[in-house]
PyMOL CGO cylinders between C-alpha atoms (Angstrom):
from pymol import cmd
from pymol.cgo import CYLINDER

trace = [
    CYLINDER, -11.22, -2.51, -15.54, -11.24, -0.87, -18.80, 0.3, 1, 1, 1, 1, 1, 1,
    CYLINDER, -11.24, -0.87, -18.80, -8.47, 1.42, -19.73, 0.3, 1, 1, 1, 1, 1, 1,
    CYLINDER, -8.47, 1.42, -19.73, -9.56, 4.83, -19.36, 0.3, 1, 1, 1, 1, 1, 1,
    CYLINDER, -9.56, 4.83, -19.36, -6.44, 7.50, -19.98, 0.3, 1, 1, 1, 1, 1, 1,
    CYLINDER, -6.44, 7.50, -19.98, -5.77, 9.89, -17.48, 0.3, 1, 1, 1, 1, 1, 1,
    CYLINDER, -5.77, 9.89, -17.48, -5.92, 13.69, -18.51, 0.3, 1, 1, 1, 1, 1, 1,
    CYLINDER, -5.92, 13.69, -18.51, -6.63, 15.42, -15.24, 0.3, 1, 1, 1, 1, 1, 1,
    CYLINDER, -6.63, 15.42, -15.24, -3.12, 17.46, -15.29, 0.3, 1, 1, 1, 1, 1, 1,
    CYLINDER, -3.12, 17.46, -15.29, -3.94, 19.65, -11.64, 0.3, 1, 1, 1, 1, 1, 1,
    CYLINDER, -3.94, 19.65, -11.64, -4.13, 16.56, -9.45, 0.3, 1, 1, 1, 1, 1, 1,
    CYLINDER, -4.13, 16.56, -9.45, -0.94, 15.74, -10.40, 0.3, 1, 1, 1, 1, 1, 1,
    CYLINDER, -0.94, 15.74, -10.40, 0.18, 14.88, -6.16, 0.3, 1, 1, 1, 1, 1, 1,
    CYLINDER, 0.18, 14.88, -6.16, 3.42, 16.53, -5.03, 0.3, 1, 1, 1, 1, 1, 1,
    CYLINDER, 3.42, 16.53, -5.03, 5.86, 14.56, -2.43, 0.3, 1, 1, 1, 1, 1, 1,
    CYLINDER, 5.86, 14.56, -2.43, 9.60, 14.87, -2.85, 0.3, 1, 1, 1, 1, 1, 1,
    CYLINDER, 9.60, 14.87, -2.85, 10.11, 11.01, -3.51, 0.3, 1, 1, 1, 1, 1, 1,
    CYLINDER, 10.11, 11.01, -3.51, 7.42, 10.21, -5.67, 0.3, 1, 1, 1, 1, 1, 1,
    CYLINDER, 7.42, 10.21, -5.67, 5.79, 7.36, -4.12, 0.3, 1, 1, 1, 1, 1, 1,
    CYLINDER, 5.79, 7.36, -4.12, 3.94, 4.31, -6.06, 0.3, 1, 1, 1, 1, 1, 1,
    CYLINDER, 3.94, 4.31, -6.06, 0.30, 6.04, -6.82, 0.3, 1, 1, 1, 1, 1, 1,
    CYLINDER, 0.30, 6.04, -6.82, 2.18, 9.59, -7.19, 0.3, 1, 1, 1, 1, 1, 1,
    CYLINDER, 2.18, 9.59, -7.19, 4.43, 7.34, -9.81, 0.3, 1, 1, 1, 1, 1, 1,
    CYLINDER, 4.43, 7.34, -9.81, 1.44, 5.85, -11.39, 0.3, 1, 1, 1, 1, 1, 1,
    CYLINDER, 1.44, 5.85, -11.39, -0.50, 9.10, -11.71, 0.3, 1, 1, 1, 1, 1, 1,
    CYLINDER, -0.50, 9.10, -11.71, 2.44, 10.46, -13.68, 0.3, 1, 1, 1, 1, 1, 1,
    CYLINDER, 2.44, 10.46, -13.68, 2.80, 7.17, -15.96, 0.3, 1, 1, 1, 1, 1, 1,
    CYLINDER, 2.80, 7.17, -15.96, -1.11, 7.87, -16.70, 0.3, 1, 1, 1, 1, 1, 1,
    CYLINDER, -1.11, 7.87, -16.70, -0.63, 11.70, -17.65, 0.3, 1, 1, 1, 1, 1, 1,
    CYLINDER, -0.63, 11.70, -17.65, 2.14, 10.40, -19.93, 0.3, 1, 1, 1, 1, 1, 1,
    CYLINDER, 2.14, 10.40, -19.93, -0.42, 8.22, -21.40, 0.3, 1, 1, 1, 1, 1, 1,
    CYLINDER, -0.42, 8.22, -21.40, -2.93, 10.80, -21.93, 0.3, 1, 1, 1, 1, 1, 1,
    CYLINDER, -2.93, 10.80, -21.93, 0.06, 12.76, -23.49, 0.3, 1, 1, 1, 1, 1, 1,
    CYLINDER, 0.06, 12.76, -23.49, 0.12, 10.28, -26.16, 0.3, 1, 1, 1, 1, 1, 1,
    CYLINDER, 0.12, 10.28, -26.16, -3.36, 9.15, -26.49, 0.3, 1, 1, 1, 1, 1, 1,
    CYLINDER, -3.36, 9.15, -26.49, -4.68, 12.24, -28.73, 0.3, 1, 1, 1, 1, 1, 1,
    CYLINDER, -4.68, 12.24, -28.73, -3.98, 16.62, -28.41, 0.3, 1, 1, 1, 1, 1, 1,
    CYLINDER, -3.98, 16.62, -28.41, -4.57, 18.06, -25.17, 0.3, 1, 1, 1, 1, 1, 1,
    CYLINDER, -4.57, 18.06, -25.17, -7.57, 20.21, -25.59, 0.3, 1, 1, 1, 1, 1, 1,
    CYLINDER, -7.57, 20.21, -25.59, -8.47, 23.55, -24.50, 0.3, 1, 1, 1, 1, 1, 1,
    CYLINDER, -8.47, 23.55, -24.50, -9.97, 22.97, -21.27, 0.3, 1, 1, 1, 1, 1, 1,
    CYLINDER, -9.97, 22.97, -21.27, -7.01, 20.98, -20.17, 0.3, 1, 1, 1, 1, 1, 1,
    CYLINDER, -7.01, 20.98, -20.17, -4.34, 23.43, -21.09, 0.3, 1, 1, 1, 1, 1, 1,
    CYLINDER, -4.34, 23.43, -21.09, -6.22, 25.62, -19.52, 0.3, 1, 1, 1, 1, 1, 1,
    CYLINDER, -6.22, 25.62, -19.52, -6.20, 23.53, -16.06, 0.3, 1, 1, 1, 1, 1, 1,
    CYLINDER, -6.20, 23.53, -16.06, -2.53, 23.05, -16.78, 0.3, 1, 1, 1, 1, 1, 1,
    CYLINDER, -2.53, 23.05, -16.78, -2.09, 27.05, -16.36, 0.3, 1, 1, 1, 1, 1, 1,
    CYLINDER, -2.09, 27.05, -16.36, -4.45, 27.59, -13.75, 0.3, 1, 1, 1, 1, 1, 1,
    CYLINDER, -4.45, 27.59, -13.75, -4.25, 24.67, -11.38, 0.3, 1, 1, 1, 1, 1, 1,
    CYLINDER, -4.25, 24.67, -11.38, -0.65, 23.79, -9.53, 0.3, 1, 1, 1, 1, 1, 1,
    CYLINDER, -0.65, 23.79, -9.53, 0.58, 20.95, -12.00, 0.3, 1, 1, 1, 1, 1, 1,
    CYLINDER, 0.58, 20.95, -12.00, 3.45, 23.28, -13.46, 0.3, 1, 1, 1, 1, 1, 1,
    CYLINDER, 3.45, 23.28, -13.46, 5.08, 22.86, -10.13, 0.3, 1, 1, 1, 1, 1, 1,
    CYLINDER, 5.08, 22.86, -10.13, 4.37, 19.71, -9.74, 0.3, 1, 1, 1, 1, 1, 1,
    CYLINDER, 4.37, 19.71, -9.74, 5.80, 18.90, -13.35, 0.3, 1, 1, 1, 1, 1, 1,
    CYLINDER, 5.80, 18.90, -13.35, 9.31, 20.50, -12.20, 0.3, 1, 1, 1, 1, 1, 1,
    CYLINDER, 9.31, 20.50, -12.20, 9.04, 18.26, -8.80, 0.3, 1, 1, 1, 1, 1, 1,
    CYLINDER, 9.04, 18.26, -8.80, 8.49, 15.29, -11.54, 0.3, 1, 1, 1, 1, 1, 1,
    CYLINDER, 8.49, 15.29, -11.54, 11.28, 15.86, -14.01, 0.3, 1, 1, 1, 1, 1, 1,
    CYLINDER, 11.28, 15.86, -14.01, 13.87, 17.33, -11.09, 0.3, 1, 1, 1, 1, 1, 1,
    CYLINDER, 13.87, 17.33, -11.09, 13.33, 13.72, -9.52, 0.3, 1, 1, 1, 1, 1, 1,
    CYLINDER, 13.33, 13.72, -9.52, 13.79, 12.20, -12.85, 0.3, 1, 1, 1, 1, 1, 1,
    CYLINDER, 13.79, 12.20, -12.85, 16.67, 15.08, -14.37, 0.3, 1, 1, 1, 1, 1, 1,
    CYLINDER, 16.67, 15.08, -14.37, 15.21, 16.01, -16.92, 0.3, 1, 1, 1, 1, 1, 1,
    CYLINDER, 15.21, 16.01, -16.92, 14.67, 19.33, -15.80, 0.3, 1, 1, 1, 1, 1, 1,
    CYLINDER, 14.67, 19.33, -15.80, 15.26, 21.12, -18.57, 0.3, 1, 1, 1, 1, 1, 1,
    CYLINDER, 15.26, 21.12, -18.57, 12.67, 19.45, -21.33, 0.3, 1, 1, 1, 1, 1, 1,
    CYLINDER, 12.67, 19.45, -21.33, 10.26, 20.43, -18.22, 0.3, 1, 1, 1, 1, 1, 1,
    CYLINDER, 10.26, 20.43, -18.22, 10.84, 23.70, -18.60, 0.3, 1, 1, 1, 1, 1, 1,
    CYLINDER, 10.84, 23.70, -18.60, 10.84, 23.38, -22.57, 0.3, 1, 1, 1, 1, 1, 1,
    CYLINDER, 10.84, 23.38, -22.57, 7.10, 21.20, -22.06, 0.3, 1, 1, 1, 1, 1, 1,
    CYLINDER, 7.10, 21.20, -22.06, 5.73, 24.69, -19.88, 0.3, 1, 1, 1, 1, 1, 1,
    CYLINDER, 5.73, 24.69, -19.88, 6.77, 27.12, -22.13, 0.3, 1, 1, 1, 1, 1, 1,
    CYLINDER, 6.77, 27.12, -22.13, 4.75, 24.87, -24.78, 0.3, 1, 1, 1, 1, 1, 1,
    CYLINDER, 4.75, 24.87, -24.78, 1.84, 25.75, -22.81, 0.3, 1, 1, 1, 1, 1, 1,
    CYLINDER, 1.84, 25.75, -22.81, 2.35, 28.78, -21.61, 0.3, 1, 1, 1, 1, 1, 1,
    CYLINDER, 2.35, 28.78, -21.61, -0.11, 31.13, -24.28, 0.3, 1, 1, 1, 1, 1, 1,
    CYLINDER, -0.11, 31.13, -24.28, -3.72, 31.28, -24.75, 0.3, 1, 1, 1, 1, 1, 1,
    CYLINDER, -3.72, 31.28, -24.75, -4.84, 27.81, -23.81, 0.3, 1, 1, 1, 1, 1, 1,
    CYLINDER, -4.84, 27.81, -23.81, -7.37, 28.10, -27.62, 0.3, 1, 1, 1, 1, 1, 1,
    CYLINDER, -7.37, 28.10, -27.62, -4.17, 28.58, -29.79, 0.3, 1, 1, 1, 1, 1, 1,
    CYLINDER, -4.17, 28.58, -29.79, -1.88, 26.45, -27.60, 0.3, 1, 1, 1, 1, 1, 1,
    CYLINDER, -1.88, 26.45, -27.60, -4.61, 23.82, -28.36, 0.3, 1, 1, 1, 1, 1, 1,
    CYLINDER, -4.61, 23.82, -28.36, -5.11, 23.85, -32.37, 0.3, 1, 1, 1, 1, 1, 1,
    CYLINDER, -5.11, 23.85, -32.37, -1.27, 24.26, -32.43, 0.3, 1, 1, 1, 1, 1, 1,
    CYLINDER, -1.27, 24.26, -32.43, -0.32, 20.81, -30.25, 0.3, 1, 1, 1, 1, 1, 1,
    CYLINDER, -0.32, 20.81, -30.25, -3.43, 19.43, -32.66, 0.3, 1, 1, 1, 1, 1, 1,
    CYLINDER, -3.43, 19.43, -32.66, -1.99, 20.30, -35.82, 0.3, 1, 1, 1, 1, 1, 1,
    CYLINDER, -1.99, 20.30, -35.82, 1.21, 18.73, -34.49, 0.3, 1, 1, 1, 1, 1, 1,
    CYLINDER, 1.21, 18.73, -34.49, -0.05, 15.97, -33.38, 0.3, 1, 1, 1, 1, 1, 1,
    CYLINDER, -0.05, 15.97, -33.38, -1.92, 14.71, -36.38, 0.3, 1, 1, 1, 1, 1, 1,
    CYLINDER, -1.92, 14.71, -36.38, 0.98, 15.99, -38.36, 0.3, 1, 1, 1, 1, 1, 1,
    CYLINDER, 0.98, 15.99, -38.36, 3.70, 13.62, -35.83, 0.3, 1, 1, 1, 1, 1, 1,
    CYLINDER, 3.70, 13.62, -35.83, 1.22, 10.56, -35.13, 0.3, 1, 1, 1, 1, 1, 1,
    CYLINDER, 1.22, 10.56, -35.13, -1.97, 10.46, -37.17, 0.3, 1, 1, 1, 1, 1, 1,
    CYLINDER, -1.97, 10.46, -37.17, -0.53, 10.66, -40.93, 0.3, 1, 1, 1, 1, 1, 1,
    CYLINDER, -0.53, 10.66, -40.93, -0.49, 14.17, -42.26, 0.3, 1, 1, 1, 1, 1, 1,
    CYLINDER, -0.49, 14.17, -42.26, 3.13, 14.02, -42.17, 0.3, 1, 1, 1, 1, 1, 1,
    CYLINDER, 3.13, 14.02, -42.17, 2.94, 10.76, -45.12, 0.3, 1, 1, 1, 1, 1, 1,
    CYLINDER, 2.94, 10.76, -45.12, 5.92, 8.70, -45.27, 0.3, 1, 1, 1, 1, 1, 1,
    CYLINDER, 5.92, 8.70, -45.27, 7.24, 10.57, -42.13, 0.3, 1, 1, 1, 1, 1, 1,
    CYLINDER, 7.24, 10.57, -42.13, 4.86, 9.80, -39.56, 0.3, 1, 1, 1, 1, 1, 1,
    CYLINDER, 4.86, 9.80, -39.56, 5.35, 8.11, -36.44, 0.3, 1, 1, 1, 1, 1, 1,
    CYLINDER, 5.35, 8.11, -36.44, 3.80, 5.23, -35.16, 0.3, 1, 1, 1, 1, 1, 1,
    CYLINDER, 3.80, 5.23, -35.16, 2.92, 4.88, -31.95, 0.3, 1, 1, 1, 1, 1, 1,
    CYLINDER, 2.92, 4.88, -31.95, 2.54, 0.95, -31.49, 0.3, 1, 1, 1, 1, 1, 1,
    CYLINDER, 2.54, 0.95, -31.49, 5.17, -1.00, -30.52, 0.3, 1, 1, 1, 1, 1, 1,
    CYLINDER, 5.17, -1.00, -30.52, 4.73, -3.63, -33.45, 0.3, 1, 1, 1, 1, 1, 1,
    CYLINDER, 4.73, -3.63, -33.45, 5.77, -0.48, -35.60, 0.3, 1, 1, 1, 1, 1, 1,
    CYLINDER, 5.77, -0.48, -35.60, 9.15, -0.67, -33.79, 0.3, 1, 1, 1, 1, 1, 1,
    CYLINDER, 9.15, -0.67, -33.79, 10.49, -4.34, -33.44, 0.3, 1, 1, 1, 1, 1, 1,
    CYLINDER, 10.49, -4.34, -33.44, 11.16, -7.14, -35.78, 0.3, 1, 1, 1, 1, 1, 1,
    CYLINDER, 11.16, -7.14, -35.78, 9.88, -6.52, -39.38, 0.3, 1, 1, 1, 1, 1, 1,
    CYLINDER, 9.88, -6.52, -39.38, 8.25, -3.31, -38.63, 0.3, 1, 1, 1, 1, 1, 1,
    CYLINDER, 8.25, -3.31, -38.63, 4.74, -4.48, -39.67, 0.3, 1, 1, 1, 1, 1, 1,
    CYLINDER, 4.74, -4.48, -39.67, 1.62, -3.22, -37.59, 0.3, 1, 1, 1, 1, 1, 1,
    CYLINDER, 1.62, -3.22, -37.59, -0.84, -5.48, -34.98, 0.3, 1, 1, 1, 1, 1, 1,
    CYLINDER, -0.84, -5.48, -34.98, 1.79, -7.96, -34.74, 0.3, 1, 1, 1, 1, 1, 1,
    CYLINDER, 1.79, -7.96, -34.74, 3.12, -10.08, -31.43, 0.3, 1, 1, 1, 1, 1, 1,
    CYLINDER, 3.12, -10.08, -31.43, 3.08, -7.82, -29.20, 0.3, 1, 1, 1, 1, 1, 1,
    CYLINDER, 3.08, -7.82, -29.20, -0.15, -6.85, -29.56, 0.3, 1, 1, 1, 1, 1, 1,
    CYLINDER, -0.15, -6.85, -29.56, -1.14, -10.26, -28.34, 0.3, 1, 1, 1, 1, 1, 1,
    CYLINDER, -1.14, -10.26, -28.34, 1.62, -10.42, -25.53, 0.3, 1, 1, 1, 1, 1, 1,
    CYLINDER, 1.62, -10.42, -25.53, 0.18, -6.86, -23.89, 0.3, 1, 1, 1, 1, 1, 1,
    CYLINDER, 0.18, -6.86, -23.89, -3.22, -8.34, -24.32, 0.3, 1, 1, 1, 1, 1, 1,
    CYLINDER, -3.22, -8.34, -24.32, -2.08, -11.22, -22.18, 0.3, 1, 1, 1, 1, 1, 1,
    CYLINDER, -2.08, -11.22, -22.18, -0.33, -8.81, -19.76, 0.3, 1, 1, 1, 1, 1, 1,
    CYLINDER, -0.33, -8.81, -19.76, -3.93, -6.64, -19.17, 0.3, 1, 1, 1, 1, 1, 1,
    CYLINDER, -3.93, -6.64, -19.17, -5.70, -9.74, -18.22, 0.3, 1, 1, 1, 1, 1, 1,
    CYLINDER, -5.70, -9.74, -18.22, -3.28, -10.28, -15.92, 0.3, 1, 1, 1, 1, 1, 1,
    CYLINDER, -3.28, -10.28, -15.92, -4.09, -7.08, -13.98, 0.3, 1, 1, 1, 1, 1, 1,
    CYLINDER, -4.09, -7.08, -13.98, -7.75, -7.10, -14.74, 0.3, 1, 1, 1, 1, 1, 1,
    CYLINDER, -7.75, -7.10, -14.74, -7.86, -4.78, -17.50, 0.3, 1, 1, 1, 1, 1, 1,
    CYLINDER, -7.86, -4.78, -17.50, -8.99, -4.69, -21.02, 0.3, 1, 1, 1, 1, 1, 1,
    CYLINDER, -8.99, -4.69, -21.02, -9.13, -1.75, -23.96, 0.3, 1, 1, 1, 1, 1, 1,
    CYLINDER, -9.13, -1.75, -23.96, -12.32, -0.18, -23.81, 0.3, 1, 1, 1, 1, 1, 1,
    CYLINDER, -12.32, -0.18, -23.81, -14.98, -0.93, -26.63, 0.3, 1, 1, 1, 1, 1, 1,
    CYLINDER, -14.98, -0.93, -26.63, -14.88, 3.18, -27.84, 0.3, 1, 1, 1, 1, 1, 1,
    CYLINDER, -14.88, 3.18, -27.84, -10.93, 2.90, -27.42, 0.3, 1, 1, 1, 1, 1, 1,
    CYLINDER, -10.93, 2.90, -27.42, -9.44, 1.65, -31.89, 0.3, 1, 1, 1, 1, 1, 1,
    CYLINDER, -9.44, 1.65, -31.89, -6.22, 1.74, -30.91, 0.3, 1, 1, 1, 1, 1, 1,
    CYLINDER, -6.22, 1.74, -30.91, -4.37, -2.02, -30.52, 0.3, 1, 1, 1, 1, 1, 1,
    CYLINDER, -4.37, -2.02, -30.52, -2.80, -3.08, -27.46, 0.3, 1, 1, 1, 1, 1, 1,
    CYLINDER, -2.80, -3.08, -27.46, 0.33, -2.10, -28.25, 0.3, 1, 1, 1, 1, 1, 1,
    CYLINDER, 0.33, -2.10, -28.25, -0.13, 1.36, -28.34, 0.3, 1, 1, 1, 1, 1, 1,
    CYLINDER, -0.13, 1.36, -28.34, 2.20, 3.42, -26.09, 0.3, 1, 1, 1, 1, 1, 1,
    CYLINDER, 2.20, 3.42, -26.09, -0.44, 5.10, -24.16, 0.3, 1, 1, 1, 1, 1, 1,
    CYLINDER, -0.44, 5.10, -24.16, -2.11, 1.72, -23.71, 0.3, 1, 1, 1, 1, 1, 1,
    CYLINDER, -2.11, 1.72, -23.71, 0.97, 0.01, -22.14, 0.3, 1, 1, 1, 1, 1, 1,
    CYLINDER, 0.97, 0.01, -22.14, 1.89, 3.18, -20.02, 0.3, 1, 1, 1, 1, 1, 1,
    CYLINDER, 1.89, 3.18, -20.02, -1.59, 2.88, -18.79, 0.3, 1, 1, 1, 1, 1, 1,
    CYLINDER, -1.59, 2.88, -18.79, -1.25, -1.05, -18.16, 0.3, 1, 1, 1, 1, 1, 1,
    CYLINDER, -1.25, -1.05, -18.16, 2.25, 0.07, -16.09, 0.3, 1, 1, 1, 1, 1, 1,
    CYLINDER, 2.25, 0.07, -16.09, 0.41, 2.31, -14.14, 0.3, 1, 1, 1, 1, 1, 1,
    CYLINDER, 0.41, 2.31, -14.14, -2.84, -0.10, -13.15, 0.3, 1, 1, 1, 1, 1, 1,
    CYLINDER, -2.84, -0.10, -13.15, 0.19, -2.57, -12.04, 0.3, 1, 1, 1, 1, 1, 1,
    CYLINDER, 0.19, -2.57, -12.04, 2.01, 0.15, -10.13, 0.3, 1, 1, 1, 1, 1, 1,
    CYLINDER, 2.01, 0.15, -10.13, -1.60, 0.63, -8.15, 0.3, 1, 1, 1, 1, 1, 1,
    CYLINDER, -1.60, 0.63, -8.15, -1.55, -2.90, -7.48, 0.3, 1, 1, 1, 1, 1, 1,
    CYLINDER, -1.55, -2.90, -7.48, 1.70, -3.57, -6.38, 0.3, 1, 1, 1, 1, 1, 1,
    CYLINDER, 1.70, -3.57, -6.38, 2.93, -5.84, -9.37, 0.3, 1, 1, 1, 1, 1, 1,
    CYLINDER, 2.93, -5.84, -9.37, 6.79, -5.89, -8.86, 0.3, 1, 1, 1, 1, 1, 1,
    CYLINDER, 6.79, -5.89, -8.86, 6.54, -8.67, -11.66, 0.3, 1, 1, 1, 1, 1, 1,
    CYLINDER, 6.54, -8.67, -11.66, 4.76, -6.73, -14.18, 0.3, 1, 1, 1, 1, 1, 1,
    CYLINDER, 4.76, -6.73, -14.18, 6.27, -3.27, -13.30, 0.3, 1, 1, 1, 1, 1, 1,
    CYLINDER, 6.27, -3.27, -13.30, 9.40, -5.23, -14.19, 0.3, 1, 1, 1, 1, 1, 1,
    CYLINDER, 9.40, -5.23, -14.19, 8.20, -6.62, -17.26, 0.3, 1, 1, 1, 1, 1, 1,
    CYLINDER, 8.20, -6.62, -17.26, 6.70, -4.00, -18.50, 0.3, 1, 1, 1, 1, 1, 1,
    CYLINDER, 6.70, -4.00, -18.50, 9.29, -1.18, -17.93, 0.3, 1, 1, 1, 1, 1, 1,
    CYLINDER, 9.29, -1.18, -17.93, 11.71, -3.93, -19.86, 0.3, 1, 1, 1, 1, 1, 1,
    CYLINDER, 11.71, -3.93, -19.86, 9.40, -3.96, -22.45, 0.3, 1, 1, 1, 1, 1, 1,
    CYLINDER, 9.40, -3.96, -22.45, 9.46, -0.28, -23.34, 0.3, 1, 1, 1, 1, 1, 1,
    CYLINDER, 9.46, -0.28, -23.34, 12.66, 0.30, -22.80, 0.3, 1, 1, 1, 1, 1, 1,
    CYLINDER, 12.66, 0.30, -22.80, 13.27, -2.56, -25.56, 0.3, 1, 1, 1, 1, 1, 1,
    CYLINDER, 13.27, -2.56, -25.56, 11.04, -0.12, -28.23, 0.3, 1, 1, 1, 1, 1, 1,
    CYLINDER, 11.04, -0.12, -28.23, 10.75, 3.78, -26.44, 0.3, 1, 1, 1, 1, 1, 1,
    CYLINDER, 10.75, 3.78, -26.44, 14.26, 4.69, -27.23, 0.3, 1, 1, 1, 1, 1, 1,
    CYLINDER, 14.26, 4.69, -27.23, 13.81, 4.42, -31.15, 0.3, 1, 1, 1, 1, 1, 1,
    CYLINDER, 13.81, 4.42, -31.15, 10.59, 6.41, -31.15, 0.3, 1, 1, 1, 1, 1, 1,
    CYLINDER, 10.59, 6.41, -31.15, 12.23, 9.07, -28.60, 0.3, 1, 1, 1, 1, 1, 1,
    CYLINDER, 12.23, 9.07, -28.60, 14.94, 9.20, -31.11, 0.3, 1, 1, 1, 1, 1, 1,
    CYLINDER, 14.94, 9.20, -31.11, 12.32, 9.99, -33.95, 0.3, 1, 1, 1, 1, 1, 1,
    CYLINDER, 12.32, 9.99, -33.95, 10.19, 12.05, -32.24, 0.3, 1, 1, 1, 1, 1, 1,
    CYLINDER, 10.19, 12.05, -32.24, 13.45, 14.25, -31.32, 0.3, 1, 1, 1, 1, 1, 1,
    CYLINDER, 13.45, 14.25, -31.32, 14.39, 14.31, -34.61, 0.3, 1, 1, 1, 1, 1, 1,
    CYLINDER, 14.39, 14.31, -34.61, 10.62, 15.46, -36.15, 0.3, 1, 1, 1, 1, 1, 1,
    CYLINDER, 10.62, 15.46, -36.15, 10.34, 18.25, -32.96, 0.3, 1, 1, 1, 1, 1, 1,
    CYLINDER, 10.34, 18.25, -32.96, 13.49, 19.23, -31.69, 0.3, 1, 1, 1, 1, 1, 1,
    CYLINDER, 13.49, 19.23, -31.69, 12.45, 22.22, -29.68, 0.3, 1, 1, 1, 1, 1, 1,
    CYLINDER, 12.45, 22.22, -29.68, 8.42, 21.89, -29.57, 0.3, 1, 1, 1, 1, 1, 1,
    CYLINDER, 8.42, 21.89, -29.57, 6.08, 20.05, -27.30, 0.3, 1, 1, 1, 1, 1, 1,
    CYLINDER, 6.08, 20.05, -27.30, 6.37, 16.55, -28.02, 0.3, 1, 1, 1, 1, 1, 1,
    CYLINDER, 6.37, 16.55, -28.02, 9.83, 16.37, -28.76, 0.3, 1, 1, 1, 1, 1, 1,
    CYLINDER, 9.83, 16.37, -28.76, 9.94, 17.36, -24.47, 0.3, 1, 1, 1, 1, 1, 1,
    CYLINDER, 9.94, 17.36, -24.47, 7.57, 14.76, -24.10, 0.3, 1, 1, 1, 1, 1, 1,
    CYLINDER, 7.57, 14.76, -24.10, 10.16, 12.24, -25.22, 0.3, 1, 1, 1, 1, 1, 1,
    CYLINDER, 10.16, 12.24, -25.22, 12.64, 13.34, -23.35, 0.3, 1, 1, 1, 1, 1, 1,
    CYLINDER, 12.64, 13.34, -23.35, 10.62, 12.79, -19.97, 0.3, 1, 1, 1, 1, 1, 1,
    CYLINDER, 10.62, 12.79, -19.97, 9.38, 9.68, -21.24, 0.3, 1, 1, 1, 1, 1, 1,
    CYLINDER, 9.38, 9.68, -21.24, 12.66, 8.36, -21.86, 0.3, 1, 1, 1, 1, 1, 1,
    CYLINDER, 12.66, 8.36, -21.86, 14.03, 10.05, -18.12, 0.3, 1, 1, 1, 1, 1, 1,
    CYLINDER, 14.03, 10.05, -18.12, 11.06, 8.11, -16.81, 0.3, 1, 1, 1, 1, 1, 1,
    CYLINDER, 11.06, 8.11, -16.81, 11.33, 5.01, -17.92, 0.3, 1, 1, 1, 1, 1, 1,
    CYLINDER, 11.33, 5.01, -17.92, 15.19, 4.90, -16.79, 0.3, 1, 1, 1, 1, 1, 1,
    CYLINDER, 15.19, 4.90, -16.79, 14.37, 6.45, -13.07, 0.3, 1, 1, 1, 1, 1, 1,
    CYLINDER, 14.37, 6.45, -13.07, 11.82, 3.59, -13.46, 0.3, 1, 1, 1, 1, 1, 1,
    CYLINDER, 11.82, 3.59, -13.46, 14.47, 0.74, -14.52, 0.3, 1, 1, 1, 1, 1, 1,
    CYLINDER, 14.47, 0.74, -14.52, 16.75, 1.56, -10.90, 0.3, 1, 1, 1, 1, 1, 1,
    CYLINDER, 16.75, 1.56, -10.90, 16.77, -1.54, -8.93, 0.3, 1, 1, 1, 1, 1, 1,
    CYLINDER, 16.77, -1.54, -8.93, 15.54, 0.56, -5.65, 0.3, 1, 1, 1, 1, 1, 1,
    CYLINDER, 15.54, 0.56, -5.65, 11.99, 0.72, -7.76, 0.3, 1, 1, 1, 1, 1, 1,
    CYLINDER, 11.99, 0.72, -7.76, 11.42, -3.02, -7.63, 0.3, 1, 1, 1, 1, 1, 1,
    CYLINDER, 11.42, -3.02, -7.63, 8.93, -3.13, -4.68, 0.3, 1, 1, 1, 1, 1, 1,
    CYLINDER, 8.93, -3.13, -4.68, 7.36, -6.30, -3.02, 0.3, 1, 1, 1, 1, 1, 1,
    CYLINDER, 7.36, -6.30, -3.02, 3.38, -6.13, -2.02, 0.3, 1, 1, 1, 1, 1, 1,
    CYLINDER, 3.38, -6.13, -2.02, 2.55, -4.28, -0.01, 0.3, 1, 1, 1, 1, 1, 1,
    CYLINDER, 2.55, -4.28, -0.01, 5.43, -1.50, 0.25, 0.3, 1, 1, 1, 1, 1, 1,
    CYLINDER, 5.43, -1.50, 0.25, 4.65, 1.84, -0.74, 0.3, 1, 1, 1, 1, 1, 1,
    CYLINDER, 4.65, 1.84, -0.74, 7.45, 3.74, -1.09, 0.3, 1, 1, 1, 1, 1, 1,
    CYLINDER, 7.45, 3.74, -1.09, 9.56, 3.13, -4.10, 0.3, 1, 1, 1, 1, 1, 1,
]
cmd.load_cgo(trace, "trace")
């Protein structure tokens, strides 16, 4: 299976526990998030479809209610501007235009000496075999990329990897927090600094103890 990033923000499903595909759903949108700039069209799907309530069921479950409200009033204007404004953001944050000051999204970029296709893009290459999946051959970002490994954390949600859920929530939690900090600190009240903060909510809601399933269970 070939990582493919989800960015379908209206089918986000709504139950008051979310349960493990509702949980894996929302670990893919984060992905998405991350991968590149929402577009028009689904900004505009945002608005017009019912994932803004569903996004306050998501962060009320996770508390992080308020950066929810901060992410809708992001998107709340004409879905064309709201567009080329999160894209000059995002290649300002994440792609380089910001020089010395941008952020890398890889985790290599974020442990031991810093420097860029490192260990763990080997170790997250090892973890996607594990659950049958691979980066796709029109997909140049490493393995390590952020939107890669919440991808790989969602596929192993799906399948009921308690292990790898584990593993992998461990694993970000050892590198997220630094780049939440940064991203904060770059957008303090925009978009992606929101982002962050329900990234970082996730990823703790994720680390309770009650969320370590066995095969086979489907609530979390």
């Amino acid at each position: 299976m070939s990582i493919a990033v989800a960015r379908e923000t209206e089918t986000l499903m709504h139950v008051p526990h979310p349960d493990r595909e509702s949980t894996a759903f929302f670990a893919d949108w984060l992905a998405g998030l991350f991968m590149g700039p929402l577009d028009a069209e689904a900004i505009a799907a945002f608005q017009n479809g019912s994932a803004s309530e569903l996004l306050d069921a998501f962060c009320a479950a996770f508390g992080c209610e308020e950066a929810g409200a901060r992410l809708q009033t992001a998107l709340a204007g004409p879905a064309s501007e709201t567009a080329l404004t999160l894209s000059r953001c995002f290649l300002r944050m994440f792609e380089g235009l910001a020089g010395p000051e941008m952020i890398v999204l890889y985790e290599s970029g974020h442990v031991g000496n810093g420097l860029l296709f490192q260990e763990p893009v080997t170790r997250m290459r090892e973890v996607l075999r594990e659950i049958d999946m691979w980066v796709a051959p029109d997909c140049c970002e490493p393995a390590d990329h952020l939107s890669i490994e919440l991808s790989a954390l969602a596929e192993a949600l799906r399948q009921g990897r308690g292990d790898i859920v584990s593993a992998l929530v461990q694993r970000l939690q050892n590198w997220v927090p630094g780049l939440v900090a940064k991203i904060r600190k770059t957008d303090p009240q925009g978009f992606y600094g929101a982002v962050a903060i329900i990234l970082s909510a996730f990823l703790v809601w994720l680390a309770d103890d009650r969320l370590y399933f066995s095969q086979g269970d489907e609530t979390l």
